[in-house]
N, C-alpha and C positions, 0 to 999 in steps of 0.2 A: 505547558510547554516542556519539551522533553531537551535532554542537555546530549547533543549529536555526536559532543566526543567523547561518551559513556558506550555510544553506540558502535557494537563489534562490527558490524557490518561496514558503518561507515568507515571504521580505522583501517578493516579491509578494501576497500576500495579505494582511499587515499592512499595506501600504498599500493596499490597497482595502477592509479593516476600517475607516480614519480616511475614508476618502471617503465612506463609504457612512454612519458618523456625521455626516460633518460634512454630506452631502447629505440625510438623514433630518429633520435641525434644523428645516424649515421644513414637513414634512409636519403635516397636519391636527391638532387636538388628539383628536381621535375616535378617530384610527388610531393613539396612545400602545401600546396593549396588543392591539394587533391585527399593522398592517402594519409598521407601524416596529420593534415589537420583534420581527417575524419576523426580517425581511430583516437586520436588525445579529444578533441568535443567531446565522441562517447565516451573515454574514459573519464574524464574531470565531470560528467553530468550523473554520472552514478553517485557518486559522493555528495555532489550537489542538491540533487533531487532528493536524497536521503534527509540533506540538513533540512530542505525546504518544507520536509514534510515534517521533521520533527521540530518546528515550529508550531505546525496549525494546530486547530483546538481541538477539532473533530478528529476524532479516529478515523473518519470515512476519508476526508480527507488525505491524513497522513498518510494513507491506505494506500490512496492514488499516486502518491509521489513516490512511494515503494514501487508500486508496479511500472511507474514510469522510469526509477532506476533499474529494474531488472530487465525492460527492454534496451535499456542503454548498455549494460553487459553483455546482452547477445550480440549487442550490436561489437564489441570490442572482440566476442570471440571469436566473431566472422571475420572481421577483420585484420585479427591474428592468423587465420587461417589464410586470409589472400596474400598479407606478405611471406608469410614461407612459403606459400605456390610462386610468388615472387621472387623469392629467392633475396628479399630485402630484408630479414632475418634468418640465422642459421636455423638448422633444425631443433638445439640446444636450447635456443632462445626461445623459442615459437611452443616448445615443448613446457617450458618453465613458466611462461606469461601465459600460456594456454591451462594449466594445472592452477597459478593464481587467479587468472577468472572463475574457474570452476569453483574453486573453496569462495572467494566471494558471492557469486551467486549460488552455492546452497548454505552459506550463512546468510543471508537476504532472504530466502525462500521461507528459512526458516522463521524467521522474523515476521515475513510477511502473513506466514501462518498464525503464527502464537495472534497478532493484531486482529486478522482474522476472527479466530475465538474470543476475544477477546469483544468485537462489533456484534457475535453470538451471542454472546452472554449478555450485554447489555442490549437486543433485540425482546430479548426472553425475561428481561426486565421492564422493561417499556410495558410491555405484551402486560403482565402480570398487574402493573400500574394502571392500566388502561381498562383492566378487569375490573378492579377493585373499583374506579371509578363506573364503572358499569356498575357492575353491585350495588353502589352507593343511591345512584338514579333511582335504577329499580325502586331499591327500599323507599328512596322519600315521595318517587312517583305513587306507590301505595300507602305511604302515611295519609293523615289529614291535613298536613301543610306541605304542598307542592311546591318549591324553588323553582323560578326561571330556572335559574342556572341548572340544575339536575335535568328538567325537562330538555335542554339545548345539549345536555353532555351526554342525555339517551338518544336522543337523535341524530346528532353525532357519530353516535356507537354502533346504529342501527346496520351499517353494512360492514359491519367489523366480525372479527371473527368469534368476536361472542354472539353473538347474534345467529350464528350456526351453530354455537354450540348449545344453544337451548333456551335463550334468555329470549325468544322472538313469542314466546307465555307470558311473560310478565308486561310485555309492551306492546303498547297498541298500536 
């Protein structure tokens, strides 16, 4: 479990969570249960989504809770963008909270990358493990004492991509 308030991302989007509060304050009383509480849902669920995922175990996971907070910053910057068409924020403001999205979402981008590589790198270990157990089969299937187990974890293997790379010789 990873610790969220170590996380630059997150820090950046709790802070444009309270801006986007504190800049909503003066929106219309109309737009209560319309624009205002869009735009803070997307805002507050960037941050949230962030926590929720550096929680889980899996990286695949956490993975998906990134990507599910970057679609919640676009969502904020569109929404940035309809109140200055609204004219429910100055150009100043729309301009500032628009420039704070942007740095939140390409530190998130970034992040979501590095995690990225990081689901690479441990694919390409799998991969390599999977090998080795492949290998292992092979050998004890051509010893003179044959393992269930070996025999179950070549057949297994058989549509794997050892099995194209050249081990489809050694196995019957």
């Amino acid at each position: 479990m990873r610790d969220y308030t170590k996380i630059k991302a997150w820090e950046l989007a709790d802070d444009l969570t309270v801006a986007i509060y504190e800049a909503t304050r003066e929106f219309p009383r109309e737009e209560v249960y319309s624009l205002t509480s869009q735009i803070r849902r997307a805002a507050y669920s960037a941050p949230a989504n962030i926590t929720e995922g550096a929680s889980r175990e899996s990286k695949k996971d956490y993975l998906h809770f990134l990507y599910i907070a970057r679609g919640s910053l676009n969502e904020v910057r569109y929404f940035l963008h309809l109140s200055g068409r609204l004219r429910y924020l100055d150009s100043e403001a729309t301009s500032r909270l628009g420039a704070q999205a942007e740095e939140v979402s390409r530190t998130l981008t970034g992040l979501i990358r590095a995690v990225e590589k990081e689901c690479v790198g441990l694919r390409i270990a799998a991969a390599k493990v999977t090998g080795l157990l492949a290998m292992s089969a092979v050998f004890s299937i051509h010893s003179s004492s044959v393992s269930p187990m070996s025999s179950v974890i070549c057949c297994r293997l058989r549509d794997g991509p050892f099995w194209q790379e050249g081990l489809r010789e050694y196995v019957r």
